[in-house]
C-alpha positions, 0 to 999 in steps of 0.5 A: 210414291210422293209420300215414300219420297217424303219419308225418305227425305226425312230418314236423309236428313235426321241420319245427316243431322245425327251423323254431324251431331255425333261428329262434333261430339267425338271432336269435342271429348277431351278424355285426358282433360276429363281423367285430370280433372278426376284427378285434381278433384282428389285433391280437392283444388276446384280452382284449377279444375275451373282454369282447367275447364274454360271453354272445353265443350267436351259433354263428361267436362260439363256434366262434371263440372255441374256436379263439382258447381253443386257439391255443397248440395246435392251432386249427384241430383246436379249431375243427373239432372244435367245428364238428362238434358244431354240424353234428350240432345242426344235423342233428338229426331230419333222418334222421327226416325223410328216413325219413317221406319215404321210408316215407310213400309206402310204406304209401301203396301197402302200404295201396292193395295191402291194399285192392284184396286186399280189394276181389278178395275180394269180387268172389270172394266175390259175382262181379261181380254188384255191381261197384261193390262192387269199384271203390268199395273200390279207390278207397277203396284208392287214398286211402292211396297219395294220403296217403302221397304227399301226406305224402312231397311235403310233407315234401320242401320242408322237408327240402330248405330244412334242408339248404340250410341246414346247408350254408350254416352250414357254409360260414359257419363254414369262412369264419370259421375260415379268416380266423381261422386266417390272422389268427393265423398272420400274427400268428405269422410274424414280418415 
């Protein structure tokens, strides 16, 4: 049970830590700044968007205003490389979540398959004279894959809401980044 208590520990604190983590990054979007500087970025005017952006920790901002900073040279590898370090943020401790869900059930039955060993050894120890003996330690053995199992469900329905998330997140950001890189190669072709 100690290393079922560890895991569900760990499951607590990356879905607490990921929780807060999505929290803040809700708190920090900015859609209506983002839409404006799609906007001034049609009409060309870089410094506003820099006046504009100062300070605004909104993640589609940041990931525009790398694009807008490299659009001499290649924009779309700027934005994509800034991306990817969203997207690793994002999966932080998201393989340590997936490991708990996979490794909780499995000391869950390790633990029942330890257990109802022990429970045998009794039985040839004393035979079956006392077979509640027997049956109340494997009942006993059994309360370890529940655990595990329980710690496992539990652990799923965050790991699978983080997910969804991410994937949003990089939806949004592939949106943002293609407008982005349309404005700028309309900006570019002449009429």
């Amino acid at each position: 049970m100690w290393p079922l208590l560890l895991c569900s520990v760990t499951v607590c604190t990356v879905v607490l830590e990921r929780s807060f983590f999505w929290i803040s990054i809700q708190r920090r979007r900015n859609r209506k700044l983002t839409d404006e500087v799609l906007t001034l970025a049609e009409s060309a005017d870089w410094k506003l968007i820099r006046e504009k952006v100062t300070g605004c920790q909104d993640h589609i901002i940041r990931l525009l205003v790398v694009g807008i900073l490299h659009r001499d040279y290649d924009m779309g590898r700027a934005m994509e490389a800034e991306a990817n370090l969203m997207i690793q943020r994002m999966n932080r401790f998201m393989p340590v979540l997936d490991t708990m869900i996979t490794v909780a059930p499995l000391l869950g039955i390790f633990g029942t398959v330890l257990g109802i060993i022990g429970s045998f050894k009794i039985l040839g120890n004393s035979g079956i004279a006392d077979p509640k003996l027997v049956t109340s330690g494997i009942a006993q053995a059994l309360i370890t894959t529940a655990a595990g199992l329980g710690i496992s469900i539990i652990a799923v329905i965050p790991y699978n809401y983080f997910n969804t998330r991410i994937n949003r997140a990089v939806h949004v950001m592939e949106k943002y980044a293609t407008n982005l890189e349309v404005v700028y190669e309309k900006l570019d072709t002449p009429s």
